[in-house]
N, C-alpha and C positions, 0 to 999 in steps of 0.2 A: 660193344653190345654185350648185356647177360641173358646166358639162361638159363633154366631148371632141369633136369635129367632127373626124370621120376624112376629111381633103380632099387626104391624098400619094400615091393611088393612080394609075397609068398612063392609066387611063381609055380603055385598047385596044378597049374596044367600039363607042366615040364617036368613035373616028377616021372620018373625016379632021381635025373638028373640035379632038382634041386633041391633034394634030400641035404645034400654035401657042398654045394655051392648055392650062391645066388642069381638065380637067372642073371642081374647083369652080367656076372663073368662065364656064365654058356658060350661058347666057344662055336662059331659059323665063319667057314675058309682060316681058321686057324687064330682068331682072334677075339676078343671077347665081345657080346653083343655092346657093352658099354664102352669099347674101346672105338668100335662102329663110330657110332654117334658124337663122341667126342669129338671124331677126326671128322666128321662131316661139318659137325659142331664149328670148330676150329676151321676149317676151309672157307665157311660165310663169313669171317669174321667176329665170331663170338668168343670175344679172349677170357672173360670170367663166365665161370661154369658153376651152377651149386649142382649138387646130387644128394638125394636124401636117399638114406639107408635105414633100413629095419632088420632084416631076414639076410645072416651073417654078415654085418655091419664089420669088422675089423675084415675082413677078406677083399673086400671095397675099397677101405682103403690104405690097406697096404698095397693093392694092385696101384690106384691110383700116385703113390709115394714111390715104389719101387719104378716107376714109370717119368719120375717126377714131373709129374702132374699135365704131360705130354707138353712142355714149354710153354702152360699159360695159367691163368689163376685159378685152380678149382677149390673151392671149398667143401665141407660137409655138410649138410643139412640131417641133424642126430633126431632121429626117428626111435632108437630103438628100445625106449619106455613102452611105444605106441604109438602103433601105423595106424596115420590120418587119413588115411585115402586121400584121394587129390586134390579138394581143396583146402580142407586142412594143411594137408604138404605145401601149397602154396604161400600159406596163411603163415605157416613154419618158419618158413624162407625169407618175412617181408624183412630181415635187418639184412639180407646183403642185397635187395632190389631198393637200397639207397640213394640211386641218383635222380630218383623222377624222371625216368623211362622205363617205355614199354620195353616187357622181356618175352622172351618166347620160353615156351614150358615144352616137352620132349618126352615121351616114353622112350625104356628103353629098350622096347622090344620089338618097336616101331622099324624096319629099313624101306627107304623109299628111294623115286627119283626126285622129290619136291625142290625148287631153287629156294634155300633159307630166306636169302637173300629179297629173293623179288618177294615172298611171304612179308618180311618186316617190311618192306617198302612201302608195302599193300597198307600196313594196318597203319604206319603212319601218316598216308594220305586220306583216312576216314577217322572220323570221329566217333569211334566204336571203345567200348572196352574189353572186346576182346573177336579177334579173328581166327575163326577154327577150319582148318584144311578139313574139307569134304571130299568125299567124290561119290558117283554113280555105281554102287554095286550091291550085291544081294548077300543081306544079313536078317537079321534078324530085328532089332533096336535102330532108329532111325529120329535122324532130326529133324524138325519141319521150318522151311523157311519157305517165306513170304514170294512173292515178285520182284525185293528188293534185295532181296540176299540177306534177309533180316531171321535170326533166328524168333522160332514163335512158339513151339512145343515142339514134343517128342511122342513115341509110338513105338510098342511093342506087337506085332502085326503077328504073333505067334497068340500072345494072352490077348490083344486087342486094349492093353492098359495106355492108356495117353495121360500124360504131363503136358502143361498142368492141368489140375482137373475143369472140368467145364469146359474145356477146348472142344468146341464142335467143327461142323465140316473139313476134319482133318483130309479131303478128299481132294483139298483147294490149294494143299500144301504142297510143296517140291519135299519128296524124301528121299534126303543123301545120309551118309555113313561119316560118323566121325572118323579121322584117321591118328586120332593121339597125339595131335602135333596141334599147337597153337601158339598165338600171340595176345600178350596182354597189358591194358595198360595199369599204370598205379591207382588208380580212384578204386581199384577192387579191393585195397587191402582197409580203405574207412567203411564198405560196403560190407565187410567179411564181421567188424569188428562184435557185434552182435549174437555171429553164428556160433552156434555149439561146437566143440571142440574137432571132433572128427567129423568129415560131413563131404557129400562128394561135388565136384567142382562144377558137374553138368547141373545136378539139382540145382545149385547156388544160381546158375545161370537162368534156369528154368523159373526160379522163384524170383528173378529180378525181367523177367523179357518186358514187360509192361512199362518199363522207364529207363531199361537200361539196350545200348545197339550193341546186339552180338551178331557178327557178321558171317558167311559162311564163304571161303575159300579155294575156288575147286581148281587146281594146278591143271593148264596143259598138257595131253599126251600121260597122265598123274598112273605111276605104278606103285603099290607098296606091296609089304607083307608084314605081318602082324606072328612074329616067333612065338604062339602060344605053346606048341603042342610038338612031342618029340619029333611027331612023323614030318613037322614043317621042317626042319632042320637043315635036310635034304633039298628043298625048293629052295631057302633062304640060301645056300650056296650058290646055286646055279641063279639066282639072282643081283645077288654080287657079284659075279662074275661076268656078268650082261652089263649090269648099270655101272661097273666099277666099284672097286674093295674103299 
C-alpha cells in the first residue's frame, strides 16, 4: 500500500521552533513528528511513502537518508519551487500513485489512535473517491454530511461563510471535523487535470460533491491531536505516551 505524508508546510504556528527546522522534524517524546508517522505509517502496512517538502527540504531529507528511509520505500515529492497546498501536493505526487490504488494521504502533524488499517479497508469497500476521518468535536470550520455519510458542503460557524455557495439548510447537516487523515482513489488525478496549479484539496472536493462520493469516516473510541502550536507539544507527549510511541 502507498501514501502521501504532507511535511512542505511553513509550520507558522510552531514558530519560533520552525524558524530553523521544519515542523516535520519538531521533536515530541524524542522523536520527530515525521518520524511518528512513518512508523505508524509502516505498522498498517504501508511500505511506499512520498513526502513532499517545501520549508527546509534538504533537512527532510537527510533525516530521512541518514535513517535509511526506516527499511521501506520513501520517496520525495520536490515542492520546494512552490508550496501547493494539498491538493496540488496530491496532484505533485500522481507519478509514484502508479499502480491504480487507492492511497491514503497523512499530515504530519496529525497523531492519533485511528486503525490505518480498518480506514483503507473501509474506503475500499465503497465506491467513493475518497474517505476523510471525522469525528465529533469543537472547532471552528466543519464538514457537512448527509444521513449517508456523504460529504455535501462546508461551514465556518464563526464568519457563518458556507461552501459551496447556495448551499441552504445547512441545519439538516451532521457537522464533523476533518482530522488530516484520508484515503483516496485514482479517478482524482483525471478530475485534478484542469485545476490551477496550487489549489486546496477540500475546495477540489467541495467543487466536485454533486457527482463525485466523498465519504466521511469517524473511527471508534477516535482520539487525535493536531501539533499546531508550541504550548501543544507538552499534551502531544503525554499522548504518546497513553496511545503508544
Amino acid at each position: 500500500m502507498k501514501a502521501l505524508i504532507f511535511a512542505a508546510g511553513l509550520g507558522t504556528r510552531l514558530r519560533p521552533l520552525t524558524d530553523t527546522m521544519p515542523k516535520a522534524l519538531v521533536p515530541v517524546c524524542g522523536k520527530p513528528l515525521l518520524e511518528h508517522v512513518i512508523l505508524k505509517l509502516k505498522a498498517a502496512g504501508f511500505s511506499d511513502i512520498a513526502v513532499n517538502v517545501h520549508h527546509f527540504p534538504d533537512q527532510i531529507i537527510d533525516f530521512i537518508r541518514k535513517n535509511n528511509s526506516f527499511g521501506i520505500n520513501i520517496q520525495i515529492s520536490d515542492e520546494r519551487d512552490r508550496l501547493l497546498e494539498t491538493g496540488g501536493g496530491i496532484r505533485k505526487a500522481a507519478w509514484f500513485f502508479d499502480d491504480n490504488q487507492p492511497f491514503l494521504v497523512h499530515n504530519v502533524d496529525i497523531l492519533s489512535n485511528v486503525d490505518l488499517k480498518e480506514l483503507y479497508r473501509t474506503h475500499l469497500s465503497q465506491k467513493s473517491l475518497a474517505t476523510l476521518v471525522v469525528s465529533e468535536r469543537n472547532t471552528v470550520r466543519y464538514l457537512l454530511f448527509d444521513n449517508d455519510g456523504r460529504l455535501q458542503g462546508w461551514t465556518n460557524i464563526k464568519t457563518k461563510e458556507v461552501k459551496p455557495q447556495g448551499l441552504s439548510a445547512i441545519e439538516a447537516y451532521r457537522k464533523l471535523a476533518f482530522a488530516g487523515i484520508q484515503v483516496v482513489s485514482p479517478p482524482v488525478f483525471d478530475l485534478m487535470k484542469n485545476v490551477e496549479q496550487r489549489f486546496s484539496i477540500m475546495d477540489f472536493y467541495l467543487s466536485n460533491v454533486k457527482n463525485q462520493i466523498i465519504n466521511a469516516y469517524i473511527p471508534d473510541n477516535f482520539n487525535m491531536i493536531d501539533v499546531g502550536k508550541p504550548d501543544v507539544l507538552e499534551n502531544a507527549g503525554a499522548f504518546l505516551n497513553y496511545y503508544g510511541k
